[in-house]
C-alpha positions in Angstrom: -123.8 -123.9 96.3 -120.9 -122.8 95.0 -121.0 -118.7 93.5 -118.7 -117.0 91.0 -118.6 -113.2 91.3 -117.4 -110.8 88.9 -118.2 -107.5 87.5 -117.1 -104.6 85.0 -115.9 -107.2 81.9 -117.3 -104.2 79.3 -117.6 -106.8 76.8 -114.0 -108.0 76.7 -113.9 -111.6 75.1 -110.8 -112.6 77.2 -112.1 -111.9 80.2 -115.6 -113.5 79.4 -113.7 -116.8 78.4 -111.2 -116.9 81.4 -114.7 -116.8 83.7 -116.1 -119.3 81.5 -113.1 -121.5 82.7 -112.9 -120.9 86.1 -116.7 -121.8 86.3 -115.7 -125.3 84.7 -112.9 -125.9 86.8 -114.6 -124.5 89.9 -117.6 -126.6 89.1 -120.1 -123.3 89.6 -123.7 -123.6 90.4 -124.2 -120.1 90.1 -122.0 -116.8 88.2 -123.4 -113.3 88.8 -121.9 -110.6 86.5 -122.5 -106.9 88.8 -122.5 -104.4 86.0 -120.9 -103.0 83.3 -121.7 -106.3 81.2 -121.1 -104.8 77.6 -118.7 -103.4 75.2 -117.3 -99.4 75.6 -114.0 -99.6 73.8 -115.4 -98.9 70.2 -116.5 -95.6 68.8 -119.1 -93.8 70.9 -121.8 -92.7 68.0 -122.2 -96.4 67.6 -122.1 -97.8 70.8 -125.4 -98.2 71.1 -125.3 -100.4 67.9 -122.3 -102.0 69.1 -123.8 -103.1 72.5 -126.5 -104.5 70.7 -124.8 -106.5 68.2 -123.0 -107.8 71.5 -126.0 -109.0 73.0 -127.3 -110.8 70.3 -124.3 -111.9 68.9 -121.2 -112.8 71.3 -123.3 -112.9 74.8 -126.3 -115.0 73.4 -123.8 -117.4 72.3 -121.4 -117.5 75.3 -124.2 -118.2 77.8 -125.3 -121.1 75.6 -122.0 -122.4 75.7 -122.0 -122.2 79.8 -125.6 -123.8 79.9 -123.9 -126.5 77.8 -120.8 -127.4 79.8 -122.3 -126.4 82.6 -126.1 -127.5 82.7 -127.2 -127.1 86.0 -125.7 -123.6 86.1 -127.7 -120.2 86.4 -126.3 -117.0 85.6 -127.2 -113.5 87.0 -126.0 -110.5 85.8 -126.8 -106.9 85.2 -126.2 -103.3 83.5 -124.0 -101.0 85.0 -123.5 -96.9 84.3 -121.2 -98.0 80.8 -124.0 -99.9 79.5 -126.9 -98.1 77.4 -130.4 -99.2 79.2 -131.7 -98.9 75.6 -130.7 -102.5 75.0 -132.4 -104.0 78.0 -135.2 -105.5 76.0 -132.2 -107.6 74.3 -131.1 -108.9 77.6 -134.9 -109.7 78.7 -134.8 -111.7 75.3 -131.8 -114.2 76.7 -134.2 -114.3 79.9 -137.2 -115.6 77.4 -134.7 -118.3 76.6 -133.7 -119.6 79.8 -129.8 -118.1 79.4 -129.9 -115.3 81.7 -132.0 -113.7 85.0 -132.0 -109.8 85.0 -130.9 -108.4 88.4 -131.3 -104.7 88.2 -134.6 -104.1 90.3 -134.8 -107.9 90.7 -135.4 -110.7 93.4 -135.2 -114.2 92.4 -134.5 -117.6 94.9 -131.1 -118.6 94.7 -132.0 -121.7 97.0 -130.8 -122.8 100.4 -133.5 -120.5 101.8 -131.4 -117.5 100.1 -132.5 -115.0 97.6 -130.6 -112.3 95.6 -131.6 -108.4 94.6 -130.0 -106.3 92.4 -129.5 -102.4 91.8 -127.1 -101.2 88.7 -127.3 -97.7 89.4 -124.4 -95.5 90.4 -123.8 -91.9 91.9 -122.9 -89.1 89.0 -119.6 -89.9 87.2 -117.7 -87.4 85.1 -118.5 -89.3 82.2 -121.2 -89.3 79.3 -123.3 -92.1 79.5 -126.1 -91.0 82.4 -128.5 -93.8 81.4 -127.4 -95.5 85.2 -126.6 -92.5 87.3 -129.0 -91.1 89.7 -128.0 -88.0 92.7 -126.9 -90.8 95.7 -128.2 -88.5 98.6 -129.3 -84.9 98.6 -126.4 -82.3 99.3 -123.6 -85.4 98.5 -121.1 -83.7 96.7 -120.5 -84.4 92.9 -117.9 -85.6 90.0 -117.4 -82.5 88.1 -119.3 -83.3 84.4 -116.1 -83.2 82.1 -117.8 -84.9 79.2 -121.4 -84.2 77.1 -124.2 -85.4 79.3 -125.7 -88.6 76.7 -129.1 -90.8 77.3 -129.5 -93.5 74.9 -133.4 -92.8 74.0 -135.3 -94.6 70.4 -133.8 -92.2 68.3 -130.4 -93.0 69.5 -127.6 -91.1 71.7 -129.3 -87.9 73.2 -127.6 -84.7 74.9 -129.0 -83.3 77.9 -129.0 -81.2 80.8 -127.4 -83.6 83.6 -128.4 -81.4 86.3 -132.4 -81.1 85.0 -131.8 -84.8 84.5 -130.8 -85.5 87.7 -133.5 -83.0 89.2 -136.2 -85.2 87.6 -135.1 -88.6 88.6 -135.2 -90.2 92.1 -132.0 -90.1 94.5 -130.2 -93.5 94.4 -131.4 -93.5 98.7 -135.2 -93.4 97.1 -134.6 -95.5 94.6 -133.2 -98.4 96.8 -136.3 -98.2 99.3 -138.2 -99.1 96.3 -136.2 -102.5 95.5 -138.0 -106.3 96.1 -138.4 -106.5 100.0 -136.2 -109.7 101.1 -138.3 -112.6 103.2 -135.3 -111.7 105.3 -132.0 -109.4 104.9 -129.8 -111.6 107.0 -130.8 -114.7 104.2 -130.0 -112.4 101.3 -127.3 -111.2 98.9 -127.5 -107.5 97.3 -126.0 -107.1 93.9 -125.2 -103.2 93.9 -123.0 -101.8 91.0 -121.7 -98.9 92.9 -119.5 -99.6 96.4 -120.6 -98.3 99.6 -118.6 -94.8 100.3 -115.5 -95.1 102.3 -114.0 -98.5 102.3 -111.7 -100.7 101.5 -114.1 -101.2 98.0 -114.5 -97.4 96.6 -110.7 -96.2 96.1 -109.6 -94.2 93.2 -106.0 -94.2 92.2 -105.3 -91.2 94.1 -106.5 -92.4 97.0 -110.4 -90.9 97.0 -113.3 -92.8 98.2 -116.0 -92.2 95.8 -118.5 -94.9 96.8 -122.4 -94.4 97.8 -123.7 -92.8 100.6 -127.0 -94.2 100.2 -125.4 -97.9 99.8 -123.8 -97.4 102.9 -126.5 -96.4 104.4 -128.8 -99.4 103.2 -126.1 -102.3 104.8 -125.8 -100.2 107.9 -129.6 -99.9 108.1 -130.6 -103.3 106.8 -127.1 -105.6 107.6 -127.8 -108.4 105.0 -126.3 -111.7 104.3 -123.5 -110.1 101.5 -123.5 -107.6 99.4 -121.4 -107.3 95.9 -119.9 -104.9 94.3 -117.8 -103.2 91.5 -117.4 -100.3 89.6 -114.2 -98.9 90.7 -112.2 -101.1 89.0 -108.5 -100.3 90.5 -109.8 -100.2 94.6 -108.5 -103.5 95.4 -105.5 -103.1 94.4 -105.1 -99.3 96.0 -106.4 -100.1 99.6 -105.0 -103.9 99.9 -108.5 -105.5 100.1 -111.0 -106.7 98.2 -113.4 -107.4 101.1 -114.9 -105.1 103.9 -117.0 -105.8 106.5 -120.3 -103.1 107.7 -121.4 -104.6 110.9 -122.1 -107.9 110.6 -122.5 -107.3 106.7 -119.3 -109.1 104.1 -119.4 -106.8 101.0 -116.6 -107.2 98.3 -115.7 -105.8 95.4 -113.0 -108.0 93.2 -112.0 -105.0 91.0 -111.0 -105.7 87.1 -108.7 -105.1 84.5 -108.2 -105.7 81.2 -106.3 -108.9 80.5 -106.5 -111.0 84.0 -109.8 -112.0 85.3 -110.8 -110.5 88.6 -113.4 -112.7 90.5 -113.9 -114.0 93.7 -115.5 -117.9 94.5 -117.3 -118.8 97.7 -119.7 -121.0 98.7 -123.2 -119.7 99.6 -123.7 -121.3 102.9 -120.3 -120.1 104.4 -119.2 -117.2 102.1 -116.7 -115.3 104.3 -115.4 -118.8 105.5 -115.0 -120.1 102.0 -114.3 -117.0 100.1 -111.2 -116.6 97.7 -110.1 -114.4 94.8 -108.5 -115.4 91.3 -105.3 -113.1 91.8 -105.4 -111.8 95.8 -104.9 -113.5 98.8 
């Protein structure tokens, strides 16, 4: 089966289109989108709105252009911490119609005896949108909170305490002990938004790692088939690598930017074997 990977588009057309063509020419089977899925570059009192309208409007009618061209092709994808969870009853909506398969707190088959989870959620950034951040472990040390704390709630974009917030929610390591238990780990992939801490997958520009603990943790503990990854969109090209290896665990994170499609392909069977990227060696 061959897999397309990518994450953190943030609804940028050009990017969506330039995956839409290497699934054609790659022949995909399969594209899983890890996070980050919609639209941030417009004003923030509507972004709410604006992710919407993205949803319903451009994503509805780019997936049933890939289910046209490509019609034995399913696609997997998921919210990340830039995306406002209020909207997720708009994305269950393209699952009603057969165009997409949710992944945050997810298992489905992928086939070959394989199955796929995913988990969207991130440790605290310094940024507004908390919707997808949770604590990672207890004690971890934090981003200071350099912009207003926001939830998207009914009533629109709401202001909050983060650290009440945070207080009243489950740690990222709870939360993943919760997630759809695998028939086995070794015959599964794990869709995680954040990196795990401290490899070639979680570097900032200035060199910090600033990955998960707790996602760390769960490979080490749990070592299964692959895991991928986003998120920090410039670590690839700060530490050399897009690919890291926990045990006997392959985790990768592709990175993004803004103009040139960052993805990797592989084949399910033999990923680490088969797997290349769309701009690294």
């Amino acid at each position: 089966m061959k897999i397309i990977y990518s994450a953190d588009l943030h609804g940028l057309e050009l990017l969506y289109i330039q995956l839409l063509d290497l699934a054609r020419d790659e022949k995909a089977e399969t594209i899983i989108i890890g996070g980050d899925i919609l639209p941030k570059h417009g004003p923030f009192q509507t972004s709410i709105e604006d992710q919407r309208d993205f949803i319903k409007g451009f994503l509805r009618s780019y997936l049933s252009e890939i289910h046209s061209k490509l019609e034995s092709v399913q696609i997997y994808g998921m919210m990340g911490n830039d995306d406002w969870l209020i909207n997720t009853p708009h994305l269950e909506e393209l699952e009603k119609e057969g165009l997409f398969r949710p992944l945050h707190n997810r298992k489905w088959r992928l086939g070959d005896g394989m199955e796929i989870v995913g988990y969207g959620n991130v440790p605290p950034t310094s940024f507004s949108i908390k919707d997808g951040e949770r604590i990672d472990i207890v004690g971890a040390p934090m981003e200071p909170q350099t912009h207003t704390a926001c939830i998207s709630t009914r009533a629109g974009i709401t202001q909050l305490n983060p650290n009440f917030y945070f207080r009243r929610n489950l740690t990222m390591e709870e939360e993943l002990t919760q997630l759809p238990v695998p028939e086995s780990f070794q015959k599964t992939i794990y869709v995680m938004h954040a990196p795990p801490f401290q490899t070639n997958l979680d570097h900032l520009y200035d060199g910090r790692h600033i990955g998960s603990r707790s996602i760390r943790q769960f490979i080490e503990k749990n070592q299964p088939y692959l895991t991928l990854h986003g998120h920090i969109h410039e670590s690839p090209r700060v530490s050399g690598k897009y690919w890291e290896r926990i045990g006997n665990t392959l985790c990768i994170n592709p990175g993004q930017s803004t103009h040139n499609l960052h993805a990797v392909v592989f084949d399910l069977k033999e990923a680490g074997a088969s797997l290349k990227h769309t701009l690294f060696e």
